[in-house]
N, C-alpha and C positions, 0 to 999 in steps of 0.2 A: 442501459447505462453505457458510457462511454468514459474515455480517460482525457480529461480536459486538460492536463497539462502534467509532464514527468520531467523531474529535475534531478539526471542522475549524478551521485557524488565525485568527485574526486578524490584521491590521495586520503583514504578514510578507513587507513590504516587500524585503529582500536574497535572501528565501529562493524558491527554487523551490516547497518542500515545502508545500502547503497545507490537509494532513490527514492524520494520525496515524489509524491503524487497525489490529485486531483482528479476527481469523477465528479460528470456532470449526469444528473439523469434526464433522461425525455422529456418531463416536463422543464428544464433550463436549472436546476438547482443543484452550485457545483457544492461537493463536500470536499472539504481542504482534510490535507493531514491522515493520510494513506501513505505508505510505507510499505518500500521491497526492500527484504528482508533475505539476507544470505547466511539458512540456516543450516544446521548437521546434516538433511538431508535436499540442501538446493536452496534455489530461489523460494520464496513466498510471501504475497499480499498480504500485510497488518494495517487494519482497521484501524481510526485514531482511539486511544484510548485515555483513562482517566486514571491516578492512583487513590484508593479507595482509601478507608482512616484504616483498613486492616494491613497496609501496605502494599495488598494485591492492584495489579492492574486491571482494569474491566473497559470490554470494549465503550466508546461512545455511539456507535454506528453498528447495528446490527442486521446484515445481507442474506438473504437467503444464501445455500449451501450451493446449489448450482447457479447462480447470479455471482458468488465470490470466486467459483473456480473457473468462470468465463473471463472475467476483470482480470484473475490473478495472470490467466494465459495470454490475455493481451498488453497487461503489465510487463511481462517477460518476453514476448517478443518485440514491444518498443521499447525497453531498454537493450537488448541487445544489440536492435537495430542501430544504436545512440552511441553506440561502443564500437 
């Protein structure tokens, strides 16, 4: 998997969220709606998610553990790069 396109934010002063992102995997199927996230301990990759009828949020897109923490690293070094 690869990061097909990252749209980092401007001026997004209320929001956590500080870049919009795009993974394509190997077979060519990109998934939209990936989000870096500047949380209490850093940056981090969120999955697009859903709000459920309990009001929790639930991923839509479920990664394996070391597949998300390779994504999250190359997330965060092209957004830096970007900045």
């Amino acid at each position: 998997m690869k990061i097909a396109r990252i749209s980092p934010l401007r001026n997004s002063n209320n929001s956590k969220t500080v870049a919009f992102l795009d993974i394509q995997t190997e077979e060519g199927i990109v998934i939209k709606g990936f989000r870096l996230v500047n949380g209490s301990n850093g940056l981090f990759l969120s999955a697009p998610n859903e709000k459920g009828k309990d009001g929790k949020y639930y991923d839509s897109v479920v990664i394996p553990k070391e597949m998300k923490e390779e994504l999250q690293t190359q997330a965060i070094d092209e957004y830096n790069r970007s900045n």
